[in-house]
C-alpha angles and dihedrals in degrees: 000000000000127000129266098246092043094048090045084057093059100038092043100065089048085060106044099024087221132097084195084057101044091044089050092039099046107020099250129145123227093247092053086048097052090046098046095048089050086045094048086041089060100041091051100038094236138130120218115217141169108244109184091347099308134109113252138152128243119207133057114307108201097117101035088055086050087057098044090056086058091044100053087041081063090052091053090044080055097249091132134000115287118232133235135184136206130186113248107247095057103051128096124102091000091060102035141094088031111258110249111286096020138103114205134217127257073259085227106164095263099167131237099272082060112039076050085060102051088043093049091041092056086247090124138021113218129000127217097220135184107254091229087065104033103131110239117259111280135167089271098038143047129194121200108196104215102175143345118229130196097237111238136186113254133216140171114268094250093043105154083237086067095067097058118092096243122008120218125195089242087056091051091054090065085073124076111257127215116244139237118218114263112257091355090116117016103176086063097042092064100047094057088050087063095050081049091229094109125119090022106238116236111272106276087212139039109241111239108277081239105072084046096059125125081346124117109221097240080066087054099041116123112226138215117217134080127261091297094067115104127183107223092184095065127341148347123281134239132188124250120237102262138070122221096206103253142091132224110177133161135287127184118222131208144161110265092234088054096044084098095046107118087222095063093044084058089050097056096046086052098048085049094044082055086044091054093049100052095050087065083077104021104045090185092075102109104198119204113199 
């Protein structure tokens, strides 16, 4: 058996894909980290390399899965914080600040077929997913459905569209949008081919210089998401007013054997307490507990 601190090295920058992030998430210095992932590589007989710019490991897996599963059993006996990821377009003010007890992902935009794999892997502990894209209940994973969301397109708040008197959504298709990764979430991918709106088309039409000026492209970007979504690289966002006739929501994902855990239980009333809160303010919000 490894240590908790030398297997959450390893494991950690699996998960965040970053040294600086695990060093800032669990405490660690570069120089521990780099120690602990060789001696994690040697005791397991494996070898950790980057495929298609992504951290990965290379070697049969097999013990290290076994230790992962003791490993994840001491988190939930509150011998280190337990971890939690989120996809990047739904974050905001439901995934931050970590709930207590919790350490959060760096919330990239990983994709479903991922995020499955560090949750089935014991990686993490528990996944913040769309609800388009929330795998059905088996005998490995659980899905908890916490709200449903009209999706809405999102802009900055001083988006140039906010100035007009009405918004259309042809108007809105003259602006760059910012893209989802293709086949990262397919659920919602669907869903917004049959709104029609997916992939988004090139702008027919330039927009005027005017509206460009002195603006990078991500501040003028149109999003996808609901009135959960935030936008951590600039502002806030804000919906546009208009609805396209179709729901995304939350779902909270966990392993089967972990559905009883108290902490997950915790976890669940807090993400609905957030929920509730919102929906002061955003009555759309259609909560489902």
């Amino acid at each position: 058996m490894v240590s908790l601190e030398l297997l959450s090295s390893l494991d950690g920058l699996l998960w965040l894909q970053s040294g600086k992030e695990v060093g800032a998430q669990l405490h660690q210095h570069q120089t521990t980290i780099s120690r602990n992932l060789r001696k994690c590589a040697e005791e397991f007989g494996l070898s950790l390399k980057k495929h298609n710019g992504t951290w990965a490991i290379d070697g049969d897996t097999q013990l290290l899965n076994l230790e992962r599963e003791v490993h994840q059993s001491a988190r939930f006996l509150d011998m280190a914080p337990l971890r939690l990821e989120a996809n990047g377009w739904m974050d905001g003010g439901l995934f931050h600040p970590a709930p207590d007890g919790w350490l959060t992902g760096t919330n990239k935009p990983l994709g479903v077929y991922r995020c499955l794999h560090l949750l089935r892997a014991c990686i993490v502990d528990a996944w913040i997913c769309p609800l388009p894209d929330a795998p059905l209940n088996s005998d490995l994973l659980s899905s908890i459905t916490l709200c449903r969301v009209p999706i809405r397109l999102m802009v900055s708040s001083d988006h140039p569209l906010l100035k007009l008197r009405s918004i259309t959504l042809k108007q809105a298709k003259t602006y760059p949008w910012r893209p989802i990764p293709r086949g990262a979430y397919p659920g919602t991918e669907r869903t917004l081919q049959k709104l029609g709106i997916w992939p988004p088309a090139r702008p027919r039409q330039k927009v005027e210089e005017q509206s460009y000026k002195g603006r990078k492209k991500t501040e003028i970007s149109v999003h996808v998401g609901s009135v959960l979504t935030k936008n951590l690289c600039t502002q806030e966002l804000v919906a546009l007013p208009f609805e396209l006739g179709a729901n995304t929501g939350v779902a909270l994902v966990v392993k089967r054997e972990n559905i009883g855990q108290e902490a997950i239980r915790s976890l669940r009333d807090t993400l609905l307490h957030r929920l509730k809160r919102h929906q002061f303010d955003h009555p759309e919000i259609h909560i489902l507990d």
